[in-house]
KEMAR-419074 format. One record per residue: residue number from 1; z, x, y of N, C-alpha, C in turn; residue in three letters. Coordinates in pm, whole numbers, plus 50000, padded with zeros to 5 digits. Layout:
// residues N
n: NUM n.z: Z n.x: X n.y: Y ca.z: Z ca.x: X ca.y: Y c.z: Z c.x: X c.y: Y res: ALA
...
//
This chain:
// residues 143
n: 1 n.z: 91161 n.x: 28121 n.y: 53749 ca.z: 91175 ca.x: 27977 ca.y: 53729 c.z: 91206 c.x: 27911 c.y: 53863 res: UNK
n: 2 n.z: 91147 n.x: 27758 n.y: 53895 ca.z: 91183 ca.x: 27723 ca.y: 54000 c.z: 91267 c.x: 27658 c.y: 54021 res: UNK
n: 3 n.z: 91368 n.x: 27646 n.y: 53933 ca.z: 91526 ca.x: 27549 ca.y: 53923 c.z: 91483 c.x: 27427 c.y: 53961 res: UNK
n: 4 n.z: 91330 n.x: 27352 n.y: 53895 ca.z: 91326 ca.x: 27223 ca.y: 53895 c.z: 91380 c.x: 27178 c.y: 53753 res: UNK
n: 5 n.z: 91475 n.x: 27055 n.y: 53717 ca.z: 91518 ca.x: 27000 ca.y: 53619 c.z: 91397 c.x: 26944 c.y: 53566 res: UNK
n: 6 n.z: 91342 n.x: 27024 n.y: 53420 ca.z: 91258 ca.x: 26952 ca.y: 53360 c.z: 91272 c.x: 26839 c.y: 53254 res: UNK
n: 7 n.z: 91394 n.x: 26809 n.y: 53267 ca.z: 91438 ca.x: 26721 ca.y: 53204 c.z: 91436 c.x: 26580 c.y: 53236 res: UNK
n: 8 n.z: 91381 n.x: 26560 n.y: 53375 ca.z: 91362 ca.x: 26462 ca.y: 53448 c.z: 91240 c.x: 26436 c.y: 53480 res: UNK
n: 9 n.z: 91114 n.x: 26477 n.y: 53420 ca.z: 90982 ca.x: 26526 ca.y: 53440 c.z: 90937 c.x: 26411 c.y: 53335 res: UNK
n: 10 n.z: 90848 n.x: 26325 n.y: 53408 ca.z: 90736 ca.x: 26216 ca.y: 53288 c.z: 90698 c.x: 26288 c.y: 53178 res: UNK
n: 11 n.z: 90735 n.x: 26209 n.y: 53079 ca.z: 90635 ca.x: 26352 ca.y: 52962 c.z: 90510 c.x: 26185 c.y: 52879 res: UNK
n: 12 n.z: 90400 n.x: 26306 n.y: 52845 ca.z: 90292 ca.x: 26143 ca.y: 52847 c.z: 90336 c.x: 26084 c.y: 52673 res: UNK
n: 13 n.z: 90435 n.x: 26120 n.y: 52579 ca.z: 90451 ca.x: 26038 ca.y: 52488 c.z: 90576 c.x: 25945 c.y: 52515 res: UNK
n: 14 n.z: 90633 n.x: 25960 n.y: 52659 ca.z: 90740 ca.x: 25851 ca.y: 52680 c.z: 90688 c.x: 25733 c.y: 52697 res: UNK
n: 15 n.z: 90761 n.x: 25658 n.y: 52644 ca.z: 90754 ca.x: 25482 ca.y: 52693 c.z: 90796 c.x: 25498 c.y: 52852 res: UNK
n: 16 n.z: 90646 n.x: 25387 n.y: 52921 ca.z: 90675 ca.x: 25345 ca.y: 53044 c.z: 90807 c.x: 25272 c.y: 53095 res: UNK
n: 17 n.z: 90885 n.x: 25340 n.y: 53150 ca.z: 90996 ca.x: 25260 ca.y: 53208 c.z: 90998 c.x: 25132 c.y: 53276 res: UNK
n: 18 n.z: 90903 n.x: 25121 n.y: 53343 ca.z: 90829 ca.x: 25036 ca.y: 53441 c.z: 90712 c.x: 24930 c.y: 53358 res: UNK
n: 19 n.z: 90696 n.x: 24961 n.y: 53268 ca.z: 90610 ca.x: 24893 ca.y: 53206 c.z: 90643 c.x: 24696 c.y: 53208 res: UNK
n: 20 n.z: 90809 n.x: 24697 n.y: 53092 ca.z: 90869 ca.x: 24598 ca.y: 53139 c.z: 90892 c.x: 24556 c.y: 53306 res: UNK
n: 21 n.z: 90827 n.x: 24601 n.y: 53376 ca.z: 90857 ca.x: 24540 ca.y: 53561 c.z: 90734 c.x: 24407 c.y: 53540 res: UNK
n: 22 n.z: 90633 n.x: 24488 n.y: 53555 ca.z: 90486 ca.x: 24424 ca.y: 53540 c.z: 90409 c.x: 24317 c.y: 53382 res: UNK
n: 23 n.z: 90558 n.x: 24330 n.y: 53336 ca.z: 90477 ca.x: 24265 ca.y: 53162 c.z: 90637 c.x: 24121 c.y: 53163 res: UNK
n: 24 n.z: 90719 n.x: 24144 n.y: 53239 ca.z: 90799 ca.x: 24029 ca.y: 53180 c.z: 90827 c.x: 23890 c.y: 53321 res: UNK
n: 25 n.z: 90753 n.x: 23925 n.y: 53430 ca.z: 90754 ca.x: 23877 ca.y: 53578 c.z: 90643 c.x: 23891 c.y: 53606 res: UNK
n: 26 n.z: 90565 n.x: 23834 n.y: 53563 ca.z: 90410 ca.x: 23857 ca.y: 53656 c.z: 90418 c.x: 23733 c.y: 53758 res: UNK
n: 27 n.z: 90523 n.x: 23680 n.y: 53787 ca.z: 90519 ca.x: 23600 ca.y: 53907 c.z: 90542 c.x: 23717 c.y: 54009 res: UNK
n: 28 n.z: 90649 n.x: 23833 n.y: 54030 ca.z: 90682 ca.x: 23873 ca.y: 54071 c.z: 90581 c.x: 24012 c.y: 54098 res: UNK
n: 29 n.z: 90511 n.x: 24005 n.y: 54025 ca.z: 90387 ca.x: 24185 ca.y: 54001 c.z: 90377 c.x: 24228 c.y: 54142 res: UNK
n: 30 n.z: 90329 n.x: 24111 n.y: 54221 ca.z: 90283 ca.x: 24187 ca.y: 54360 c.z: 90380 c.x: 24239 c.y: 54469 res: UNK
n: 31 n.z: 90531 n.x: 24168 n.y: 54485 ca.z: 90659 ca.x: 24233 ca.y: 54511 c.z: 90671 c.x: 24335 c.y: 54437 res: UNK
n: 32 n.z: 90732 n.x: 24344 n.y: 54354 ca.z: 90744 ca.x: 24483 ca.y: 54262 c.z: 90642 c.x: 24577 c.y: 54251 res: UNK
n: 33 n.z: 90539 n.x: 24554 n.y: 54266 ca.z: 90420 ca.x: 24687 ca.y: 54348 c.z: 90457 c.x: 24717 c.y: 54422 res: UNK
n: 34 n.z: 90476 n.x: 24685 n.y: 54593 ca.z: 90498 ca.x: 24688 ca.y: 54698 c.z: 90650 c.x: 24803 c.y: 54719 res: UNK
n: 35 n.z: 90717 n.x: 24675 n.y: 54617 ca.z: 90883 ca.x: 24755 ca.y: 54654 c.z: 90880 c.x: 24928 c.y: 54579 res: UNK
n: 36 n.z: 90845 n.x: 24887 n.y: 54441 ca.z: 90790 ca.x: 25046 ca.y: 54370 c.z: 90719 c.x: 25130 c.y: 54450 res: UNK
n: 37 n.z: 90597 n.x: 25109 n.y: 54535 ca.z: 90590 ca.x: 25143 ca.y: 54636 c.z: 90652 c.x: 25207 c.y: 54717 res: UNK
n: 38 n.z: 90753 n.x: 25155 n.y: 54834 ca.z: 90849 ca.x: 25186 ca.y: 54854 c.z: 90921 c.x: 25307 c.y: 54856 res: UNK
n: 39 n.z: 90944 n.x: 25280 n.y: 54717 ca.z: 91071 ca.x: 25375 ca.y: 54658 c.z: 90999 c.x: 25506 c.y: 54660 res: UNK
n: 40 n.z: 90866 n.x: 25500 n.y: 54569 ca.z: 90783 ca.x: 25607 ca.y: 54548 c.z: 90746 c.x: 25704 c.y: 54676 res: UNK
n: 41 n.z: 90774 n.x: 25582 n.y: 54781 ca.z: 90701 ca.x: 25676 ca.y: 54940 c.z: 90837 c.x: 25705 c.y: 55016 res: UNK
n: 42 n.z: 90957 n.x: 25653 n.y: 54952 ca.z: 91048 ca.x: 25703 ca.y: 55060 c.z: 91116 c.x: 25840 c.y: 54984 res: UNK
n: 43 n.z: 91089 n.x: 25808 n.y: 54836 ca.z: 91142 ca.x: 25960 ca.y: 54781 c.z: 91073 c.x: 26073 c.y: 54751 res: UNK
n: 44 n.z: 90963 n.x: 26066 n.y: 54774 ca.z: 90830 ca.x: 26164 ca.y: 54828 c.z: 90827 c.x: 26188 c.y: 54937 res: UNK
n: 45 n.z: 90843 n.x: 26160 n.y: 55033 ca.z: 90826 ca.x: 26193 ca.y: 55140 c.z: 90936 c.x: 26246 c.y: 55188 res: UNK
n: 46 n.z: 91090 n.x: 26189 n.y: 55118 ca.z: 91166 ca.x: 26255 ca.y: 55176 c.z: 91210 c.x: 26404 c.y: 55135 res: UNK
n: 47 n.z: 91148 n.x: 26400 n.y: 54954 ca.z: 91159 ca.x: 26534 ca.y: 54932 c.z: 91040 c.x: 26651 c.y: 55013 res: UNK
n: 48 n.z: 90919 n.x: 26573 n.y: 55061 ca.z: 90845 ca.x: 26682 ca.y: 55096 c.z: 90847 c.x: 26729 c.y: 55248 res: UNK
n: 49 n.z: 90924 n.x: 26621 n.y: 55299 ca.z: 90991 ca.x: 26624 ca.y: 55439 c.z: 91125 c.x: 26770 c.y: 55461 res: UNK
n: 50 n.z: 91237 n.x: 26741 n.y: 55322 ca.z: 91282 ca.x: 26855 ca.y: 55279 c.z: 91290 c.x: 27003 c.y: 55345 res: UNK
n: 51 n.z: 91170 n.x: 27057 n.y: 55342 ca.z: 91096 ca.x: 27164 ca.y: 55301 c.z: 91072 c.x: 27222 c.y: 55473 res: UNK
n: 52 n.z: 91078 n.x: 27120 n.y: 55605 ca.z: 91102 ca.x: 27187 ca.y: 55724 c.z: 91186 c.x: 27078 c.y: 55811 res: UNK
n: 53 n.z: 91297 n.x: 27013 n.y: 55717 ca.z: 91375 ca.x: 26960 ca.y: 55749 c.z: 91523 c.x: 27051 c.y: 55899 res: UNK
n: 54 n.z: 91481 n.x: 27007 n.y: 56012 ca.z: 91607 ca.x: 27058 ca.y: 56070 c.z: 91507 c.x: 27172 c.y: 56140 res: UNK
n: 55 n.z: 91438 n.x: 27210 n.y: 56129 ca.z: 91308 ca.x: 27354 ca.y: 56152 c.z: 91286 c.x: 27308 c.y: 56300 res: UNK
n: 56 n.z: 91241 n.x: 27410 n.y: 56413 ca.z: 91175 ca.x: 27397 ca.y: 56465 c.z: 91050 c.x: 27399 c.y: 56504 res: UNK
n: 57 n.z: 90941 n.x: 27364 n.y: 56547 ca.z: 90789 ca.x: 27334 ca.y: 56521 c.z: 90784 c.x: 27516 c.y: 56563 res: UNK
n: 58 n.z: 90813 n.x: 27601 n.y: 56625 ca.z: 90785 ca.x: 27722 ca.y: 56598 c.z: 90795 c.x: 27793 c.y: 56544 res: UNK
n: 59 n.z: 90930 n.x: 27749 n.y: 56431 ca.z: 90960 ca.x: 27817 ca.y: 56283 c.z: 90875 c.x: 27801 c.y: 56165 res: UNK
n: 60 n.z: 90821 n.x: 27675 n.y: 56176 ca.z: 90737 ca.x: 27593 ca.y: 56079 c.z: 90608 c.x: 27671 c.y: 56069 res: UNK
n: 61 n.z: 90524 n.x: 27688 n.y: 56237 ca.z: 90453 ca.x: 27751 ca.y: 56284 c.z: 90428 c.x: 27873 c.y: 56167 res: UNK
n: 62 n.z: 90571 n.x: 27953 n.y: 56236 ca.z: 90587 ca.x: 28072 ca.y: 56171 c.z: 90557 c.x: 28114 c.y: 55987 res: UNK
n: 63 n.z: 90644 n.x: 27991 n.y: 55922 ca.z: 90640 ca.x: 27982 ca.y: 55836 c.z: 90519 c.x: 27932 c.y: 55743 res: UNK
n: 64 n.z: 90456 n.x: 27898 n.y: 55801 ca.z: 90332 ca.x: 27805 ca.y: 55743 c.z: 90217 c.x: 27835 c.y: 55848 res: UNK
n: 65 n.z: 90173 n.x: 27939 n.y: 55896 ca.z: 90062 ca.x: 27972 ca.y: 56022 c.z: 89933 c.x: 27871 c.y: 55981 res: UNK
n: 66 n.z: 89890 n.x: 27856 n.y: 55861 ca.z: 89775 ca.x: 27755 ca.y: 55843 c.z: 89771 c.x: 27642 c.y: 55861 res: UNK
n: 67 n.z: 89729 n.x: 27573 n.y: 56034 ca.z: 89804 ca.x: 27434 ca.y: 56018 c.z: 89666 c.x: 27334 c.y: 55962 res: UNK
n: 68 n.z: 89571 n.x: 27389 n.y: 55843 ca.z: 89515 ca.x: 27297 ca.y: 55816 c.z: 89546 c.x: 27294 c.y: 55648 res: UNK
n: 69 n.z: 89600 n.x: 27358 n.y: 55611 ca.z: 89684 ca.x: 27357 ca.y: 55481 c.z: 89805 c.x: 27296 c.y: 55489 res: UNK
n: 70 n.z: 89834 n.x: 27178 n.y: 55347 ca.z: 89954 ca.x: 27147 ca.y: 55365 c.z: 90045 c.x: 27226 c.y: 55288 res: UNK
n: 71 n.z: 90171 n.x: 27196 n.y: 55299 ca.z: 90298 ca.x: 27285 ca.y: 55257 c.z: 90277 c.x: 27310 c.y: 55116 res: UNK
n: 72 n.z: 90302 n.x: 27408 n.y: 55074 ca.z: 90275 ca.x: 27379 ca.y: 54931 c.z: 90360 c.x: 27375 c.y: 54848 res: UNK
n: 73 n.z: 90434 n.x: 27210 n.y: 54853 ca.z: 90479 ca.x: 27166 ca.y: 54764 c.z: 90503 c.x: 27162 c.y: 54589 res: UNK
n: 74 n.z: 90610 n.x: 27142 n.y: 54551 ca.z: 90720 ca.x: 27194 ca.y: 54582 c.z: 90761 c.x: 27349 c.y: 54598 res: UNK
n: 75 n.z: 90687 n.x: 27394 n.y: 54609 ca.z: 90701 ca.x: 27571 ca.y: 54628 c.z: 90664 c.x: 27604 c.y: 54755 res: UNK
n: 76 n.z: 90765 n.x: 27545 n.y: 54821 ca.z: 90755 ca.x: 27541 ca.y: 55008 c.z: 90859 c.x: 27672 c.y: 55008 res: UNK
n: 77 n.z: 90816 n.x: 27737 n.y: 55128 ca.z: 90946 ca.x: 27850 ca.y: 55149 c.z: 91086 c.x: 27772 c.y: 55198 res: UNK
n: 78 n.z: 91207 n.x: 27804 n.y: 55104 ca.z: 91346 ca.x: 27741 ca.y: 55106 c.z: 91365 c.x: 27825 c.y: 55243 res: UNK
n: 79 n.z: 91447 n.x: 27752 n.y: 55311 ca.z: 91512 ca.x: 27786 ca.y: 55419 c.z: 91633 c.x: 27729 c.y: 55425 res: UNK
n: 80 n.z: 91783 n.x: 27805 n.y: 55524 ca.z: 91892 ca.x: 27808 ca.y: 55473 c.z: 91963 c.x: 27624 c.y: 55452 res: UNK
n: 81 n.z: 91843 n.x: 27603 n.y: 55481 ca.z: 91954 ca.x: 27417 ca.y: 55471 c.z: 91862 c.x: 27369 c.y: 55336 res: UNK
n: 82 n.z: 91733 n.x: 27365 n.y: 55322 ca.z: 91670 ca.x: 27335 ca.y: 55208 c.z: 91750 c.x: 27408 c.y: 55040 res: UNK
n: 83 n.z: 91775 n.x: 27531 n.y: 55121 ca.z: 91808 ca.x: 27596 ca.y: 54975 c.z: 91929 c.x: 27563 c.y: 54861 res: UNK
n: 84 n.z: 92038 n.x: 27443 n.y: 54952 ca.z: 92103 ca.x: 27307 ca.y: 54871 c.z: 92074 c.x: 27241 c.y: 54811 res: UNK
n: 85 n.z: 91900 n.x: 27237 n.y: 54814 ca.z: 91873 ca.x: 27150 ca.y: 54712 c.z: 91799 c.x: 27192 c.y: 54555 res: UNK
n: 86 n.z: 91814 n.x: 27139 n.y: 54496 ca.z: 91705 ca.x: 27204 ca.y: 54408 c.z: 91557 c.x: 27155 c.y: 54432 res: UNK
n: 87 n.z: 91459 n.x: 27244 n.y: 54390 ca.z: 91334 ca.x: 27224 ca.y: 54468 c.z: 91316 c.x: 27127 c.y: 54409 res: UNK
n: 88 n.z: 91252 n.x: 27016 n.y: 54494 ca.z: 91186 ca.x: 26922 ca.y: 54481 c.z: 91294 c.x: 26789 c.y: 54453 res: UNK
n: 89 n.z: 91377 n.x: 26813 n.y: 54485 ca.z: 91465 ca.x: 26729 ca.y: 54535 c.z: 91450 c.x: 26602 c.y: 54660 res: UNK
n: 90 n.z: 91522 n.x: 26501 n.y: 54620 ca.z: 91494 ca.x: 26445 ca.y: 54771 c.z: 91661 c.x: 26468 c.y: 54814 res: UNK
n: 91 n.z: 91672 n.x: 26438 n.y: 54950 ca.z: 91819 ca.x: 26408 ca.y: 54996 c.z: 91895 c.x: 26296 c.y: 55005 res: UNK
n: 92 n.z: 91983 n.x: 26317 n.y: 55072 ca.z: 92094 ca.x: 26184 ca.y: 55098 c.z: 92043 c.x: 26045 c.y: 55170 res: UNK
n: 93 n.z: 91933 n.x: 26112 n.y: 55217 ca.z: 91843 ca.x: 25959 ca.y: 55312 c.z: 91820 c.x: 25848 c.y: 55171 res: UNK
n: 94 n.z: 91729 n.x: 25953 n.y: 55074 ca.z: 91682 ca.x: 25900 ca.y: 54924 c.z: 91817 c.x: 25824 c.y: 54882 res: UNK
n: 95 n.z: 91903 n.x: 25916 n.y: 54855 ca.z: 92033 ca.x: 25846 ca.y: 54762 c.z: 92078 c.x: 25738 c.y: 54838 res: UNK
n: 96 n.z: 92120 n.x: 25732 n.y: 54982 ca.z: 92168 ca.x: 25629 ca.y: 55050 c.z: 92065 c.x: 25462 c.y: 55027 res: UNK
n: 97 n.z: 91910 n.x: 25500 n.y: 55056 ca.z: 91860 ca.x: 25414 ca.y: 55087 c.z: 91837 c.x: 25351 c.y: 54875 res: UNK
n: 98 n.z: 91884 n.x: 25462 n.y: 54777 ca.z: 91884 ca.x: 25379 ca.y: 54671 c.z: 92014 c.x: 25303 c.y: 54627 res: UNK
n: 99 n.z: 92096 n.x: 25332 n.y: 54720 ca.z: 92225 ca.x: 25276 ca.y: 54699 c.z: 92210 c.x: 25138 c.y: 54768 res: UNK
n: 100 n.z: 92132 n.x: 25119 n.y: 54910 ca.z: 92172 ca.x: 25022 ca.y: 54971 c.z: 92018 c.x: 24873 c.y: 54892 res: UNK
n: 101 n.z: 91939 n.x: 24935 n.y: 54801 ca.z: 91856 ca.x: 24853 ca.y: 54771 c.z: 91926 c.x: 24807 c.y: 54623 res: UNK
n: 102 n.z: 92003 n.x: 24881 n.y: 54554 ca.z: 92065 ca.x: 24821 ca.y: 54469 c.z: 92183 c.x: 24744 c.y: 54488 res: UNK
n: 103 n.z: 92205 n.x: 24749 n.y: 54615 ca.z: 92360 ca.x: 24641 ca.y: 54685 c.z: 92271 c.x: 24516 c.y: 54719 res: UNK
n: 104 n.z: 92128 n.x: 24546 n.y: 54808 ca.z: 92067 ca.x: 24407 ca.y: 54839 c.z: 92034 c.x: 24336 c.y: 54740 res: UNK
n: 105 n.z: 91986 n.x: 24417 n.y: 54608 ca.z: 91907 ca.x: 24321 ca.y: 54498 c.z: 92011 c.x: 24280 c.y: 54422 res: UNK
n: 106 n.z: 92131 n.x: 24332 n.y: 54398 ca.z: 92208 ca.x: 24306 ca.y: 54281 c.z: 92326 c.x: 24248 c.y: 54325 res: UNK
n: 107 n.z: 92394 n.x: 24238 n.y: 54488 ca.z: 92476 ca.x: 24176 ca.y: 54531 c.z: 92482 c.x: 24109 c.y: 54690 res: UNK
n: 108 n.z: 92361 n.x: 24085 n.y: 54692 ca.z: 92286 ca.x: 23994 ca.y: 54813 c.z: 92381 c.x: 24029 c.y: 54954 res: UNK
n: 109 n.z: 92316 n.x: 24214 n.y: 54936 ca.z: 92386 ca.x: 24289 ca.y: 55069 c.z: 92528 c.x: 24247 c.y: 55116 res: UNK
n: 110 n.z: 92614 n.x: 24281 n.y: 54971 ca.z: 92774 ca.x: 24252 ca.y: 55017 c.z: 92820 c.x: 24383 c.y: 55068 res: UNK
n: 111 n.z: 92849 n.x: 24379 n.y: 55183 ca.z: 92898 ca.x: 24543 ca.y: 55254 c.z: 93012 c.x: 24614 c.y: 55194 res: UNK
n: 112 n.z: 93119 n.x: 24531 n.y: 55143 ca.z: 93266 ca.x: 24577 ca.y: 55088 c.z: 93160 c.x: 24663 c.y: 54962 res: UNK
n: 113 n.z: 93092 n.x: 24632 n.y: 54935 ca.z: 93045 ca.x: 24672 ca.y: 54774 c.z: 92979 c.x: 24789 c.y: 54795 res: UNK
n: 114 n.z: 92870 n.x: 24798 n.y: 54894 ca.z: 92798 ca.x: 24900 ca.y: 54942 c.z: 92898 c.x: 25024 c.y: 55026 res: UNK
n: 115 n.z: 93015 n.x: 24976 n.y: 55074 ca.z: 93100 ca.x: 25084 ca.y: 55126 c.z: 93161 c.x: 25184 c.y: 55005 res: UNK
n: 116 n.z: 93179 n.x: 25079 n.y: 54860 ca.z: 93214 ca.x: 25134 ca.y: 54703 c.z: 93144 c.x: 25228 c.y: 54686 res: UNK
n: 117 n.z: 92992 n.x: 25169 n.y: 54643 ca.z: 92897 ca.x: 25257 ca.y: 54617 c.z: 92915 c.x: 25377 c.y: 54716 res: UNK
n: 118 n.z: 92857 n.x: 25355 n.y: 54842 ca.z: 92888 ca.x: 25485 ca.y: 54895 c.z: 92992 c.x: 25590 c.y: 54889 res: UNK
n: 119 n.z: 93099 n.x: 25524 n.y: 54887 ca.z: 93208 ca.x: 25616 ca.y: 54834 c.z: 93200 c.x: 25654 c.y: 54742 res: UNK
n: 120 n.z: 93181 n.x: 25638 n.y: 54602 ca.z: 93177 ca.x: 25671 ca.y: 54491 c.z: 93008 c.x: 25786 c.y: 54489 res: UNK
n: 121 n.z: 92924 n.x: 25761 n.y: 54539 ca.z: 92832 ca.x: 25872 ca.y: 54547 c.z: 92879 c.x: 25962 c.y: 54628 res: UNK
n: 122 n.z: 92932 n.x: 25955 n.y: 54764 ca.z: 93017 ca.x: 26079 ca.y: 54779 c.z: 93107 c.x: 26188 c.y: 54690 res: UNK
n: 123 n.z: 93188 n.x: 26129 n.y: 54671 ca.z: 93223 ca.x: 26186 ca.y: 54531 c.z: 93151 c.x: 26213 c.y: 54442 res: UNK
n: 124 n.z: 93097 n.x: 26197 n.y: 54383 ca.z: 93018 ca.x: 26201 ca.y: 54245 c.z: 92863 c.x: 26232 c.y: 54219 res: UNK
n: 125 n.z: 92815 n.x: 26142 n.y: 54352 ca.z: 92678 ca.x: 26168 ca.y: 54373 c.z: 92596 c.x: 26065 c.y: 54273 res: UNK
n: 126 n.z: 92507 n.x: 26102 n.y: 54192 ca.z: 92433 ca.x: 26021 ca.y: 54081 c.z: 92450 c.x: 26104 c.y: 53962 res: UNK
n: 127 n.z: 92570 n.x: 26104 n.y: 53890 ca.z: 92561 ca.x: 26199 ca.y: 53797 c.z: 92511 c.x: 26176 c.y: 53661 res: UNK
n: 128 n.z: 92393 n.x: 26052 n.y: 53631 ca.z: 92268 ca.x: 26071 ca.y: 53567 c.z: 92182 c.x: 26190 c.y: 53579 res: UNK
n: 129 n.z: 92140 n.x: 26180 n.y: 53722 ca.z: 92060 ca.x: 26279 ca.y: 53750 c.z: 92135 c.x: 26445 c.y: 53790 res: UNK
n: 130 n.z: 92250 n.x: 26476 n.y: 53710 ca.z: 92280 ca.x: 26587 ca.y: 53716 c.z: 92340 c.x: 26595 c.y: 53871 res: UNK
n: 131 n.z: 92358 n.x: 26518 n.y: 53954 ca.z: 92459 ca.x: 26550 ca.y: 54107 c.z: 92614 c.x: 26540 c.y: 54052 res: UNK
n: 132 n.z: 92636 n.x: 26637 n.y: 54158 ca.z: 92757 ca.x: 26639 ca.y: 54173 c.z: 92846 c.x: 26631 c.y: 54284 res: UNK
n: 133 n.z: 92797 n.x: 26547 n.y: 54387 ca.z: 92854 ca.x: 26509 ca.y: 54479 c.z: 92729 c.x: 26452 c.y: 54620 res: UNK
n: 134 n.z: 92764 n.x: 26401 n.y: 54677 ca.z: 92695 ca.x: 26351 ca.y: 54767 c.z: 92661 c.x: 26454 c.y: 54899 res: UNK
n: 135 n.z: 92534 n.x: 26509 n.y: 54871 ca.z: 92492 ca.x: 26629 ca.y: 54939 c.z: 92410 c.x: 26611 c.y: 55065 res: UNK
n: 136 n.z: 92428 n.x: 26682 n.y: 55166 ca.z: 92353 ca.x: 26637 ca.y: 55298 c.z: 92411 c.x: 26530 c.y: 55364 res: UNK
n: 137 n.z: 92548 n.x: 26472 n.y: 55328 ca.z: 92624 ca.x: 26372 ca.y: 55374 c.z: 92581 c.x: 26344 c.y: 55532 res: UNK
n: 138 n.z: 92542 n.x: 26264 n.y: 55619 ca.z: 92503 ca.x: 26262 ca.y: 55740 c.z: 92650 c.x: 26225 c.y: 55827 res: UNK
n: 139 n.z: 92630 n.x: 26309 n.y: 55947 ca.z: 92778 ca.x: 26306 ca.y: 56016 c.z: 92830 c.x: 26150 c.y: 56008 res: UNK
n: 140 n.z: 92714 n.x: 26061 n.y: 56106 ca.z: 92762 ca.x: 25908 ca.y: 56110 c.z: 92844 c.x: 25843 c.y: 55993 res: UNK
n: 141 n.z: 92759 n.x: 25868 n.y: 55851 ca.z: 92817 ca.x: 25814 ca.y: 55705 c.z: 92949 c.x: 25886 c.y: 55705 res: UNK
n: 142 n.z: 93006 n.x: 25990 n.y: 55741 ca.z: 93062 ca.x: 26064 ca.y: 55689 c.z: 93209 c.x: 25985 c.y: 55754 res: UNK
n: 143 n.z: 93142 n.x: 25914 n.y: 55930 ca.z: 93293 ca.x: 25885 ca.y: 55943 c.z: 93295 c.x: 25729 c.y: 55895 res: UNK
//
C-alpha cells in the first residue's frame, strides 16, 4: 500500500464541491478560475516538487538516470526528508500559502490573525485533513 489517504480521493458519485463557486457568482467565474487555478498549481507542484526536494542535481541524476522521463509520480523514490510525508502530499509552502489566502480573502490580510492561524497550524496542522502538526516548519516561520 502506498499510505496515500483514500479518503481524500474525488470519488465520481460525489457532489462537486466547487460546483457552487461557478453556479452562484458568475460575476466572479473568471477570478475564481484563475485563483482555483492557483491553488491547483501551487499544491501540485508543490507536492511533485516534494519528491527531490533538498536533493542534489547529482542525486536526482542518480535517482532518476532517465532525464527524458518524468518522476513518476506519486511513486517517486522517498528519500530521507520526503519520507515525512505521506506520498503525495504537499508541504508547509502548500499549508502556509493556504493559510495566508484565507487571511487575505476572509480578513483583508490582518497580520495579528494570520500570526493565529499560523500558530495554531503549527500546533495542530489541518486536522481535517488528518495533520497533526505543522510539518516541514521553515527555519524563518519558525522564529
Amino acid at each position: 500500500k502506498m499510505n496515500i489517504n483514500t479518503s481524500l480521493i474525488y470519488r465520481f458519485d460525489e457532489s462537486d464541491l466547487l460546483d457552487i463557486l461557478f453556479t452562484s457568482n458568475t460575476k466572479h467565474k473568471d477570478l475564481i478560475d484563475r485563483l482555483l487555478g492557483c491553488a491547483y498549481g501551487q499544491a501540485l507542484g508543490d507536492a511533485y516538487g516534494l519528491s527531490t526536494e533538498f536533493q542534489k542535481r547529482c542525486v536526482v541524476a542518480t535517482i532518476y538516470p532517465d532525464a527524458t522521463q518524468l518522476i513518476p509520480f506519486p511513486n517517486d523514490v522517498q528519500t530521507q526528508h520526503s519520507a515525512r510525508w505521506i506520498r503525495g502530499d504537499w508541504t508547509d509552502d502548500t499549508d502556509q500559502w493556504l493559510l495566508l489566502m484565507d487571511t487575505l480573502s476572509e480578513y483583508d490580510g490582518d497580520v495579528k490573525i494570520f500570526a493565529r492561524k499560523l500558530n495554531m497550524w503549527i500546533r495542530h496542522g489541518f486536522p481535517e485533513l488528518d495533520d497533526f502538526g505543522g510539518l516541514g516548519l521553515g527555519v524563518n516561520v519558525a522564529k
